[in-house]
Structures are given as structure tokens and as C-alpha cells.
GUMARMAR-595658 format. One line per field, with one value per residue: residue number from 0; residue in one letter; x, y, z of N, C-alpha, C in turn. Coordinates in steps of 0.05 Angstrom, whole numbers, plus 5000, padded with zeros to 4 digits. Atoms other than C-alpha are relative to their C-alpha. Example, Ala and Ser with C-alpha at 12.3 -4.5 7.8 and 13.67 -1.06 7.14 Angstrom:
resi: [0,1]
resn: [A,S]
n_c1: [5018,4984]
n_c2: [4976,4976]
n_c3: [5000,4999]
ca_c1: [5246,5273]
ca_c2: [4910,4979]
ca_c3: [5156,5143]
c_c1: [5018,4985]
c_c2: [5024,5022]
c_c3: [5000,5014]
//
This chain:
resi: [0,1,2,3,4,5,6,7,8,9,10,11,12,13,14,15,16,17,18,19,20,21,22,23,24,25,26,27,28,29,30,31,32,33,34,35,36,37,38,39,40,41,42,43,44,45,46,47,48,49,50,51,52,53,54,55,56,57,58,59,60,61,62,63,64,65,66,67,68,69,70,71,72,73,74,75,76,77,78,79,80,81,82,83,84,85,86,87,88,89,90,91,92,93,94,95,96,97,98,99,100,101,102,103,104,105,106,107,108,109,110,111,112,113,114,115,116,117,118,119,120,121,122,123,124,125,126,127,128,129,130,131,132,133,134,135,136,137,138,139,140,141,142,143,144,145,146,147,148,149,150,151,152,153,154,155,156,157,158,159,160,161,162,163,164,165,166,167,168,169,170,171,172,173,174,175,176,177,178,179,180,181,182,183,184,185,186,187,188,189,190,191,192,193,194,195,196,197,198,199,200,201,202,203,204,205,206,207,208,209,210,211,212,213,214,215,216,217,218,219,220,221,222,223,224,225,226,227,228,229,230,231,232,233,234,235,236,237,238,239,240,241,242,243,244,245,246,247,248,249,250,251,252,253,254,255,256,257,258,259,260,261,262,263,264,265,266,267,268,269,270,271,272,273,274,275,276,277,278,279,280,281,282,283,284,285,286,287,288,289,290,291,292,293,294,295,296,297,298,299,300,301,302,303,304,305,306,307,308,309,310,311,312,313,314,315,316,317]
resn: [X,X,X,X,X,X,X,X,X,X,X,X,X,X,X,X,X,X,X,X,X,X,X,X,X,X,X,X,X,X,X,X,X,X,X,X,X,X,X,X,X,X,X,X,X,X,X,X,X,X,X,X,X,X,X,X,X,X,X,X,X,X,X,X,X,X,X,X,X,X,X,X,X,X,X,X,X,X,X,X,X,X,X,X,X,X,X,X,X,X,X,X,X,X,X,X,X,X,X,X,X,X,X,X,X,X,X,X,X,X,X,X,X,X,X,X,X,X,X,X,X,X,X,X,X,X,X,X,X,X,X,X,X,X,X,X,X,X,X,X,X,X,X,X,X,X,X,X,X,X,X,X,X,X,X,X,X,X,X,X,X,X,X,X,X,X,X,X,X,X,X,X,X,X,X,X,X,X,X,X,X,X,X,X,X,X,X,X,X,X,X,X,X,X,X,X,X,X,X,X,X,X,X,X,X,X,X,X,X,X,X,X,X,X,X,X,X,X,X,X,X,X,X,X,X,X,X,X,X,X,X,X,X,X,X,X,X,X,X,X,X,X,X,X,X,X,X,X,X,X,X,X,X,X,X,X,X,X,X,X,X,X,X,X,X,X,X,X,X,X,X,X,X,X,X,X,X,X,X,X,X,X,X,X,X,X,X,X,X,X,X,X,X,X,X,X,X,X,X,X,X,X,X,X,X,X,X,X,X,X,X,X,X,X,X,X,X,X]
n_c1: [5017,4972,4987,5015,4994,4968,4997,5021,4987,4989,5015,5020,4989,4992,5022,5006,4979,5008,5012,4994,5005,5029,4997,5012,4974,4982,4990,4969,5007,5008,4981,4974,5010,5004,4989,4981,5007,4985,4968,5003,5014,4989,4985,5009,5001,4976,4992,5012,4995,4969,5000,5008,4981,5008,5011,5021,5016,5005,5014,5027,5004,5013,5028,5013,5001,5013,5016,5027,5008,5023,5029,5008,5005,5033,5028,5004,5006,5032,5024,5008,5027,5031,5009,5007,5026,5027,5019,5013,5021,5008,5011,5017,5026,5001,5004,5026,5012,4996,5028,5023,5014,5008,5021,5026,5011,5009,5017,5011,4999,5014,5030,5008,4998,5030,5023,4983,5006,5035,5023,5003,5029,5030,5005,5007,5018,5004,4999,4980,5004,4996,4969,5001,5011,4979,4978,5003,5011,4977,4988,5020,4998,4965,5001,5005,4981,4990,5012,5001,4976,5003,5019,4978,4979,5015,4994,4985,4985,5020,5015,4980,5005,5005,4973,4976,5008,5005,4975,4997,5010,4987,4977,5016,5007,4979,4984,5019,5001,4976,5010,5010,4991,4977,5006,4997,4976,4992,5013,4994,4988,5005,4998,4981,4993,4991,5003,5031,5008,5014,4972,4978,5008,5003,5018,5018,5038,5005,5008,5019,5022,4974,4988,5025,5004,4975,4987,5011,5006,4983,5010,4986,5014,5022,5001,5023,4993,5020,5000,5015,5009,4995,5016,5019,4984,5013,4976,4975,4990,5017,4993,5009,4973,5006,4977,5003,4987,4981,4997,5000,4970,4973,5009,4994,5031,5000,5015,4997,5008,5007,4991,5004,5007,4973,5001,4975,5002,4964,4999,4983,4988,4989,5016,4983,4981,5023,5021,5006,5012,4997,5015,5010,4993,4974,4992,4987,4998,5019,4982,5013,4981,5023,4999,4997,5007,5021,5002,5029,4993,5006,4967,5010,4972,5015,4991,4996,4996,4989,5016,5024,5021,5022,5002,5021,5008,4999,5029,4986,5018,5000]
n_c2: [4976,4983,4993,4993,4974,4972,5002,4971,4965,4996,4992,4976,4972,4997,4984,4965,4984,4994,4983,4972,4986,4982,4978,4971,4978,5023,5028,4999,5015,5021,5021,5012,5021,5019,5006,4997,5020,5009,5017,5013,5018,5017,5008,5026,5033,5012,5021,5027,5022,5020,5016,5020,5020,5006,5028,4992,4990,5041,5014,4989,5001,5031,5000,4981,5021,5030,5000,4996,5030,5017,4979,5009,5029,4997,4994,5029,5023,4994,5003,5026,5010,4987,5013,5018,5007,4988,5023,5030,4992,5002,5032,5002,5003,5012,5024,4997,4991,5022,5013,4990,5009,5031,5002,4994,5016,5019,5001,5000,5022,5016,4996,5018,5031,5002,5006,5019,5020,4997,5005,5031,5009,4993,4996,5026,4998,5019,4994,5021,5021,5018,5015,5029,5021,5010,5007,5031,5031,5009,5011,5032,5015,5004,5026,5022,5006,5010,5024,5017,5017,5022,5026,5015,5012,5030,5034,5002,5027,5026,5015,5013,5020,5027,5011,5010,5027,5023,5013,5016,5019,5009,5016,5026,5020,5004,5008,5023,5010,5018,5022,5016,5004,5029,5028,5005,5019,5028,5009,5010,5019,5027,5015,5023,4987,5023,4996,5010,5020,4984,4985,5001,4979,5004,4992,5010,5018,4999,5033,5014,4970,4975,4992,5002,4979,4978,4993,4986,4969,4993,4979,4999,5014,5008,5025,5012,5020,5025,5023,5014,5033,5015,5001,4978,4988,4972,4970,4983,4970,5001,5023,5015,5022,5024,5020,5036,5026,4979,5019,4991,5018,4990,4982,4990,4991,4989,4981,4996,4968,4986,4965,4986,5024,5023,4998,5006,5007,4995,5020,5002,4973,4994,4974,4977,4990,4981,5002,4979,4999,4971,4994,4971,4994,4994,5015,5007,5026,5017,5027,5027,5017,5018,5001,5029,5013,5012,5022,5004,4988,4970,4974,4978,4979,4971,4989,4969,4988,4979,4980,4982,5016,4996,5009,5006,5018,5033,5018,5029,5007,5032]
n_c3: [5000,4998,5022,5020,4989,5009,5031,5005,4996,5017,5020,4993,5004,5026,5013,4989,5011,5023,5010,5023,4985,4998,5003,4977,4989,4981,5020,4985,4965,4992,5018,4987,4990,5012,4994,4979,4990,5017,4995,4979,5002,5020,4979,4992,5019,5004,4976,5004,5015,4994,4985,4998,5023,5026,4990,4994,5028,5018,4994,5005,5031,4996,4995,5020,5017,4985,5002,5025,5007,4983,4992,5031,5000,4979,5013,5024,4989,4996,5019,5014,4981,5012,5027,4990,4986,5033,5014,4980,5001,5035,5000,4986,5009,5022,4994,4995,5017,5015,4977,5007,5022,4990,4977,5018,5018,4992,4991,5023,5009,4969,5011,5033,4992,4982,5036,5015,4984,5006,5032,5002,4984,5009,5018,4985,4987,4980,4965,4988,4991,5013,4995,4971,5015,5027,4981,4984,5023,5004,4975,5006,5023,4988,4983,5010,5031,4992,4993,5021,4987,4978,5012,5021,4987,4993,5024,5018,4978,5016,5034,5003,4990,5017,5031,4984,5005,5028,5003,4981,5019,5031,4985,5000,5034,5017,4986,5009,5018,5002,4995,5019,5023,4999,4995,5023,5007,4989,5013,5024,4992,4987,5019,5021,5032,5019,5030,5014,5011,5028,5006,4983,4986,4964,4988,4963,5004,4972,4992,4974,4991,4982,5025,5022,4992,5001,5031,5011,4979,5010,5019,5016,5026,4988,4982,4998,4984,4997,4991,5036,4997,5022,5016,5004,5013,4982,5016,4990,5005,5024,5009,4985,4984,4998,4985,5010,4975,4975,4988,4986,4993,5017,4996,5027,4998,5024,4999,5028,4998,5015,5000,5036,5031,5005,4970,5001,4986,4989,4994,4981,4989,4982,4988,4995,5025,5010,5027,5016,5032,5010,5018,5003,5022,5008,4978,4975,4998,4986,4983,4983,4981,4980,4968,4987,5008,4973,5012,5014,5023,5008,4996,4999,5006,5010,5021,4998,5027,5001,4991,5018,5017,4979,4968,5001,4982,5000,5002,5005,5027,5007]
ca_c1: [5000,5061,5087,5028,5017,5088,5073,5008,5044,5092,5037,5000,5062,5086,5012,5021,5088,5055,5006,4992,5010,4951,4953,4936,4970,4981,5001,5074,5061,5029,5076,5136,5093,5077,5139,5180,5126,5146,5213,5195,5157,5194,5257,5213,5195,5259,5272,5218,5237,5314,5285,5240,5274,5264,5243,5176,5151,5166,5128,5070,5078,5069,5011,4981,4995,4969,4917,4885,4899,4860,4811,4813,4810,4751,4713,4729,4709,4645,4624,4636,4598,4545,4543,4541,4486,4441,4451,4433,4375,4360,4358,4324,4271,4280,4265,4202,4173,4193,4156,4101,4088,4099,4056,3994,4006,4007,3948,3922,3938,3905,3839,3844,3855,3789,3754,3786,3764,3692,3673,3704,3655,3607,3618,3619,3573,3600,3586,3625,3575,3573,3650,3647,3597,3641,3698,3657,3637,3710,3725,3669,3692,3768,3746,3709,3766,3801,3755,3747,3818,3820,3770,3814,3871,3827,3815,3878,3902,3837,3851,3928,3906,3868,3921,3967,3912,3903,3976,3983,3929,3956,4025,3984,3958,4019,4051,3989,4000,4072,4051,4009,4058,4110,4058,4046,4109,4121,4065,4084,4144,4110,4076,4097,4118,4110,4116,4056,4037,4029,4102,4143,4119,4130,4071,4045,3985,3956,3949,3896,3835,3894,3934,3876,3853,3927,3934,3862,3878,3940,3894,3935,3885,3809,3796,3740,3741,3699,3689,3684,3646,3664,3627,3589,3608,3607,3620,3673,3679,3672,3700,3667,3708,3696,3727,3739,3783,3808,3851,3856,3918,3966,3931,3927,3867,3844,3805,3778,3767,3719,3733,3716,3686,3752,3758,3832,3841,3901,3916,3941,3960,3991,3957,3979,4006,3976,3934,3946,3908,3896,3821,3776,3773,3842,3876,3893,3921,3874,3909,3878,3906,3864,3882,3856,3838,3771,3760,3693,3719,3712,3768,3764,3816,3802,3814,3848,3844,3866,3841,3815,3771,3705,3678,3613,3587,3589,3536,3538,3516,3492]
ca_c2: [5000,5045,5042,5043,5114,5146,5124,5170,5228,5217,5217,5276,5316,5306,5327,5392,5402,5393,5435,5501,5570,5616,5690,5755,5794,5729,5682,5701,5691,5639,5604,5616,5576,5529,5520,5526,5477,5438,5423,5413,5356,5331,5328,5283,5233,5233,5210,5168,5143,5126,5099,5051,4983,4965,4888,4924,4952,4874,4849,4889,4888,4810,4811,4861,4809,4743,4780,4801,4724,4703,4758,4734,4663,4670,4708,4652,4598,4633,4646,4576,4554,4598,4566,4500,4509,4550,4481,4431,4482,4484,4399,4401,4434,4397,4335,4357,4383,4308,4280,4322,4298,4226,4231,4265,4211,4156,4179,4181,4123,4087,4125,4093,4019,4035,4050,3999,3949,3971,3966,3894,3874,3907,3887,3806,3828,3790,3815,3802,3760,3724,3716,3685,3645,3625,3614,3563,3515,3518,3498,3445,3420,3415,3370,3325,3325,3305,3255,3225,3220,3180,3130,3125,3112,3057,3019,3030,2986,2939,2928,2917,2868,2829,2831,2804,2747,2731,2728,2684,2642,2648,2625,2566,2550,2563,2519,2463,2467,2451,2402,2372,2380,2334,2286,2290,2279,2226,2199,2203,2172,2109,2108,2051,2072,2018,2009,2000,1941,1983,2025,2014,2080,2085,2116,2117,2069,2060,1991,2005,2063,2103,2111,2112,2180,2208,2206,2237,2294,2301,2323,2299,2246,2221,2158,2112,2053,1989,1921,1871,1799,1746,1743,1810,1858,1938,2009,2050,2118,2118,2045,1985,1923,1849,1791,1733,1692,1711,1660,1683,1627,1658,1726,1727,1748,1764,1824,1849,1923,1958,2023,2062,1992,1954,1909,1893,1832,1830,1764,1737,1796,1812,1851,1922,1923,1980,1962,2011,2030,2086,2111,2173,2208,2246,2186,2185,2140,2099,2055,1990,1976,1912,1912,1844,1780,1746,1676,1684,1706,1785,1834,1896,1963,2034,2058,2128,2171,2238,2306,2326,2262,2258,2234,2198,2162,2083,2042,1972,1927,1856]
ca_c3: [5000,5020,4949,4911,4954,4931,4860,4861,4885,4842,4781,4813,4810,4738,4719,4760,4722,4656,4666,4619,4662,4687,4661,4710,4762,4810,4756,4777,4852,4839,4783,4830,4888,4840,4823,4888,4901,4840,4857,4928,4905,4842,4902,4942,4892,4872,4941,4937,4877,4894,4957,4923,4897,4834,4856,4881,4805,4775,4825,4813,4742,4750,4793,4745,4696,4736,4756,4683,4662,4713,4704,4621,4639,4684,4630,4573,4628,4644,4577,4555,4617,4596,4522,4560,4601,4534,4506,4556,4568,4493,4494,4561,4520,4461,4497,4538,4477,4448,4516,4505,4431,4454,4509,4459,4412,4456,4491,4416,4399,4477,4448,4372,4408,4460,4390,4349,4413,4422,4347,4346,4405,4379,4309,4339,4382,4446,4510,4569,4589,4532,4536,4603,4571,4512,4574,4614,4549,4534,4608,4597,4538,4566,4616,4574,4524,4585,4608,4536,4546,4603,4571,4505,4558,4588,4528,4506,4564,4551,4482,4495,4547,4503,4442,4500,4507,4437,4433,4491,4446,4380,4423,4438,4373,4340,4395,4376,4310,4317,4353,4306,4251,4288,4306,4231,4213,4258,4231,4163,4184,4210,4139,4086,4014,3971,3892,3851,3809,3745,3736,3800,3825,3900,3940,4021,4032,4094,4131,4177,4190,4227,4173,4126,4170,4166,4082,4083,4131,4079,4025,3974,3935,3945,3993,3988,4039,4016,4031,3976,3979,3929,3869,3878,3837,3874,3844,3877,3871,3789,3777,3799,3829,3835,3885,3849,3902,3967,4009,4079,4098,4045,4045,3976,3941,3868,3842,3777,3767,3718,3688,3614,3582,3604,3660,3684,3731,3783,3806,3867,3895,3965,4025,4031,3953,3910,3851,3796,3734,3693,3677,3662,3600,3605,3647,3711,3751,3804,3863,3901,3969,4006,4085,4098,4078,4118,4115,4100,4023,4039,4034,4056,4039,4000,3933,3922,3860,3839,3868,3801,3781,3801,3874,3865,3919,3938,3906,3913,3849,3840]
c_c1: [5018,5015,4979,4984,5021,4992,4969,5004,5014,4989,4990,5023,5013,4970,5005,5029,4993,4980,5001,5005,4970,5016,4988,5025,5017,5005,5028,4997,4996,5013,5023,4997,5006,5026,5030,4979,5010,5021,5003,4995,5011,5033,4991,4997,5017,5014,4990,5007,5020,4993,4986,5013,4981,4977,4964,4983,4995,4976,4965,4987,4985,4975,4981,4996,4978,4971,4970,5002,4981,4974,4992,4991,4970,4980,5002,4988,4972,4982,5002,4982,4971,4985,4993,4973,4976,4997,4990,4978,4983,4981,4984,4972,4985,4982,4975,4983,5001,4977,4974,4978,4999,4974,4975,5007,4994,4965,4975,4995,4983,4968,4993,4997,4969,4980,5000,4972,4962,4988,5005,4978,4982,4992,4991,4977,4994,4996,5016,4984,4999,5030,5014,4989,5011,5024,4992,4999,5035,5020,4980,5009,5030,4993,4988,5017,5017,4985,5000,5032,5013,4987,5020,5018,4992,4997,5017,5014,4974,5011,5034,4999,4991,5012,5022,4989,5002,5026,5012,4992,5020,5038,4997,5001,5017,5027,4988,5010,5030,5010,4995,5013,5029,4988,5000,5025,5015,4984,5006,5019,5001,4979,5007,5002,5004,4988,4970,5012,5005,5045,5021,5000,4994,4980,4993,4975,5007,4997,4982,4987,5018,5011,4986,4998,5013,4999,4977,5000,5027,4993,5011,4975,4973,5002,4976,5011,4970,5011,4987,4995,4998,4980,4972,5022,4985,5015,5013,5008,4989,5007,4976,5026,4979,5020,4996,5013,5010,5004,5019,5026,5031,4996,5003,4968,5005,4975,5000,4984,4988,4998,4996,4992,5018,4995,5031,4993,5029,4994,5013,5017,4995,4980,5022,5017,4978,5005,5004,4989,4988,4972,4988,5008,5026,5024,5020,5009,4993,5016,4971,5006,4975,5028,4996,4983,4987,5003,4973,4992,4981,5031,4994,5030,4979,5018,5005,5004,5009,4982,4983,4982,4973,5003,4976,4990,5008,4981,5002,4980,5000,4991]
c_c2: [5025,5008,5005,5032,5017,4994,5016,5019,4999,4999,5026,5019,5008,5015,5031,5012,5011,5009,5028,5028,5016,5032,5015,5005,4975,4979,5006,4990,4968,4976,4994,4988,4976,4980,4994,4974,4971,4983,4991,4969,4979,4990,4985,4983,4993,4988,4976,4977,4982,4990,4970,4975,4992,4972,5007,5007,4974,4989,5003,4998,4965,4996,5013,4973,4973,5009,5004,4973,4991,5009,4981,4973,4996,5006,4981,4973,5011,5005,4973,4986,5007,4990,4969,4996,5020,4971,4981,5016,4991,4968,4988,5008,4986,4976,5002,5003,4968,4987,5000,4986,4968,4992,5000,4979,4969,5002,4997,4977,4970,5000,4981,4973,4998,4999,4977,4969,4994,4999,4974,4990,5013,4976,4963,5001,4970,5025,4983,4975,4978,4983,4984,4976,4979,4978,4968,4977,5003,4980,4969,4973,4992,4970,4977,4984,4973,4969,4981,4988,4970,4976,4995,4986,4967,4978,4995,4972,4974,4984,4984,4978,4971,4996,4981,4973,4989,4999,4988,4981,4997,4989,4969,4989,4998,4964,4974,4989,4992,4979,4979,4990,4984,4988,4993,4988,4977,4979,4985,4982,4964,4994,4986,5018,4969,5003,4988,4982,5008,5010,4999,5027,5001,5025,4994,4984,4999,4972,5003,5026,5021,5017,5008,5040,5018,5009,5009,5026,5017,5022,4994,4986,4994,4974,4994,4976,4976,4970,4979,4967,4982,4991,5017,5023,5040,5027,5008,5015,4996,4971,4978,4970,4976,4982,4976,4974,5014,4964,5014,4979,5016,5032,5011,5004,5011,5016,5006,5028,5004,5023,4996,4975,4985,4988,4981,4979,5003,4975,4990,5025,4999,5022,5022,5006,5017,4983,5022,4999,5023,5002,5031,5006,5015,4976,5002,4975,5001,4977,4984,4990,4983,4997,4970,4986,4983,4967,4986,5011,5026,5011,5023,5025,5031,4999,5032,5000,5028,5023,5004,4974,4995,4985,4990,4980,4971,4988,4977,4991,4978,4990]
c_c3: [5000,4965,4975,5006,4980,4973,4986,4999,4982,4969,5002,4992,4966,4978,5009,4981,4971,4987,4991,5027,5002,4986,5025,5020,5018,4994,5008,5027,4995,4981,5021,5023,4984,4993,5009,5007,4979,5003,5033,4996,4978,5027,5011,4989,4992,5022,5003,4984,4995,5019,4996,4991,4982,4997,5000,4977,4989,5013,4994,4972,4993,5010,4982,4980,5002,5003,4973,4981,5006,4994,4964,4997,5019,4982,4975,5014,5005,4972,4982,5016,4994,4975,5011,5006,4982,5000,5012,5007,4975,4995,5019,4986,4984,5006,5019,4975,4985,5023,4998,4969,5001,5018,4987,4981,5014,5017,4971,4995,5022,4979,4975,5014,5014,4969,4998,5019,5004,4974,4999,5021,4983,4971,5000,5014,5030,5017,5018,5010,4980,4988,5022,4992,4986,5021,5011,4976,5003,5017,4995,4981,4999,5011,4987,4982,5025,5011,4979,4997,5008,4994,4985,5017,5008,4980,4995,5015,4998,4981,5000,5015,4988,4979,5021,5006,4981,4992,5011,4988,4966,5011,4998,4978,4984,5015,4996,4977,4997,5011,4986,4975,5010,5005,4968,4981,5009,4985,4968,4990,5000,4965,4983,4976,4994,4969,4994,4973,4964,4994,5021,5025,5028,5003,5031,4996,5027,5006,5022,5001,5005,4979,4982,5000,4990,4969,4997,5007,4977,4975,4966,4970,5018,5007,4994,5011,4990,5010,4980,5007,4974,4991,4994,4989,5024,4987,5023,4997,4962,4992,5015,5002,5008,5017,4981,5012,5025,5017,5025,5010,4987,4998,4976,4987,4953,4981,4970,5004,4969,5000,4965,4988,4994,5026,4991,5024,5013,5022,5020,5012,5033,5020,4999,4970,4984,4972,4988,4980,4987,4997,5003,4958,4992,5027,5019,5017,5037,5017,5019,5022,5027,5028,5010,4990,5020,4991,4992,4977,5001,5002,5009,4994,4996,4967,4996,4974,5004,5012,4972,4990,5018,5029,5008,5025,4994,4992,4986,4978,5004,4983]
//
């Protein structure tokens, strides 16, 4: 404060030096005051001014300095602050004014849907009670779905139950019939094959009802079983057949067969040997096998023919 004092006076007095004189009577008086005051005062500051050190002007000069930085930097930081906070005002408005038009269109857009909603009811013409309505059948018709369900489920286990019987049975019957088809083949087994009389042609014959049964269950040819009494003549399927000897000691026997307007005899012949002979109009061939010889001159056996020739009944002739 001290020095920024002497450096006033010492301005104040260089103005009084360089000011213009006055004119009139006490412009002398008062110039050689002025200056006797003058050099009074330019002598002091010159005291002042060799007393001040130099150090003291720099410093001031610097502060002077620092402070109109600071003062310059303050007003570039405040008016960029100021442009700051314009625009975040600016976008604060920007963005209400965006709120605002969202807000009016969504409330726009609420209203269009309440429309929109009320003309479809209407335009269906449900009511809510008739949508509760609608609700329960649906609930109704759930449960029965589910209940119908539950039934299907039921049979389902029924029905596999009983496929699990009839495949228990058809087990069985498969288990019968393989059964049956090794008794059969045992069977067949235990039948004879012997050559025929006619070409050498081996064939099964039967020697007894049993057997008889088995070659008809076979399917292969037709069976007819008679019983023939010497010196009657008897048809046989389409042939007819005559005994003309039978000797129950040797078990030999002799037989005369008619067929097509021929008759063939076969002489002394063996039990259990087939008789062959061809007839019909495209010929087939016709076997003879006699079983046993009585001693009351009868024989008895069967005659087999082919599947395709007729199958006329038995009717005896005399």
C-alpha cells in the first residue's frame, strides 16, 4: 500500500508540472509557488523514487499480469459455461417438447385401440357375458376332452390286454399246431411207401383206419374205403370192382376192376400192395390197396384217386 501511495504522488506531481501557466496579476506569485512547490515535490519523489527498489515495480507488474489472466480466463470459462448450460437448456427443452408429443400421441393412439376394441365387440357382438359364457363351454369341453381321454387311455390298456391274450392264444395254437405237425410227421414217418403194380411208382398206403385218417387229413388224393364179397360185383367211387378169390391162409386174394368199358384183373396179389390202373377220359392213375383178407371170402381196403377226378358216391351192384 506504501508504494502504491508514493507512486500516486509521484503521478499527481508530473501532471502539475505539465500543466499550461495561468495568466493575471498572480500568475507570477502563483507560478513561482507552483513551482518552488514543484521542485519541492519533484525532490521528494525523487527521494521516493531512489528509495524505492526496483524488485517492488516487477512484482506488481506481474501481479498486474496474473491477475488480468486470471481475470481473462475466468471470463472465457464463464462464457463457455454459459454456452454449455444455453445448450443443455436448449435439449432440456427439446426433449420435453419430444415427451410432450409422445405423450399426445400415445394417449392418441390408447383412444384409437378403446375404439378399434369397442367396434370389434360390437361388430361380433360378444358381450362380456357372453365371453364368460364362451369361457365356461371351453372349460366344459376341456374336461370332457380330458375325460374322453382317460377313457381312450382305458381301452387302450383293455385292448392291449386282450392283444396280449390273443397272443398268449395264438402262442398256443401256434405251439398246437407245431405240435400237430410233428405228430404228423412222425406219423408220416410210421407210413409205408411201397411200389405200385402198374410202373414201380412208389407211394404211402395205409394199413389200417389210422393211417387211412392220416393220408386223408393230407389232402393229397380222394379215399373211398369198401368192403368187397366174392362174386358180387360193387362200384367205387367211378370204377366198379369184383372179388373173384380171396385166400385168407396165404393172404392172397384176386380182384377184377371195371373202368371206361375195360375190366383189368390182378391176380394173386399181396395185402397192403397198391393196385394201379389208369382211367377217366384224360387218364389218371387209380390205386387198390386191400388191408385184409377174411375167411369168410371178403376183403376189405380203400381205393384212392386223383384230386381232380370225380367223387361219386358208393353204390353197391349185384
Amino acid at each position: 500500500m506504501a508504494d502504491s501511495w508514493h507512486r500516486l504522488q509521484l503521478l499527481w506531481s508530473r501532471m502539475q508540472l505539465h500543466s499550461p501557466p495561468h495568466n493575471g496579476p498572480h500568475s507570477a506569485s502563483l507560478g513561482s509557488r507552483r513551482v518552488s512547490q514543484s521542485k519541492e515535490r519533484k525532490h521528494m519523489t525523487d527521494e521516493v523514487v531512489q528509495g524505492t527498489p526496483r524488485t517492488h515495480s516487477g512484482s506488481l507488474l506481474a501481479a498486474i499480469a496474473v491477475a488480468m489472466l486470471l481475470g481473462l480466463g475466468g471470463i472465457i470459462w464463464s462464457y463457455t459455461l454459459s454456452n454449455k448450460l444455453a445448450a443443455q437448456q436448449q435439449a432440456l427443452a427439446n426433449a420435453a417438447s419430444q415427451n410432450t408429443k409422445l405423450s399426445a400421441a400415445l394417449q392418441d393412439t390408447d383412444a384409437r385401440l378403446n375404439v378399434a376394441t369397442d367396434e370389434l365387440k360390437t361388430s361380433l357382438g360378444l358381450t362380456q357375458k357372453q365371453l364368460d359364457t364362451r369361457s365356461a363351454a371351453l372349460q366344459v369341453r376341456e374336461v370332457r376332452g380330458e375325460q374322453t381321454t382317460a377313457r381312450l387311455a382305458t381301452a387302450e390298456q383293455q385292448t392291449e390286454g386282450q392283444v396280449a391274450a390273443v397272443q398268449t392264444d395264438v402262442g398256443g395254437v401256434k405251439t398246437d399246431v407245431a405240435k400237430t405237425q410233428s405228430d404228423l410227421a412222425d406219423t408220416n414217418n410210421q407210413l409205408t411207401s411201397m411200389k405200385g403194380d402198374l410202373n414201380g411208382h412208389s407211394t404211402l398206403i395205409a394199413r389200417n383206419s389210422d393211417e387211412l385218417e392220416i393220408l386223408k387229413h393230407k389232402g393229397d388224393r380222394n379215399y373211398y374205403q369198401f368192403t368187397l364179397v366174392r362174386g358180387v360185383k360193387q362200384q367205387v367211387g367211378t370204377v366198379s370192382l369184383e372179388l373173384k378169390r380171396a385166400n385168407s391162409k396165404r393172404s392172397k386174394y384176386t380182384i377184377a376192376v371195371y373202368s371206361d368199358d375195360k375190366a383189368y384183373e390182378k391176380k394173386d396179389k399181396s395185402l397192403n400192395e397198391p393196385l394201379q390202373f389208369y382211367s377217366g377220359k384224360d387218364p389218371m392213375l387209380f390205386e387198390i390197396v386191400v388191408n385184409n383178407v377174411s375167411a369168410k371170402n371178403t376183403v376189405t381196403g380203400y381205393l384212392s384217386s386223383p384230386k381232380g377226378a370225380p367223387q361219386p358216391g358208393v353204390v353197391p351192384e349185384r
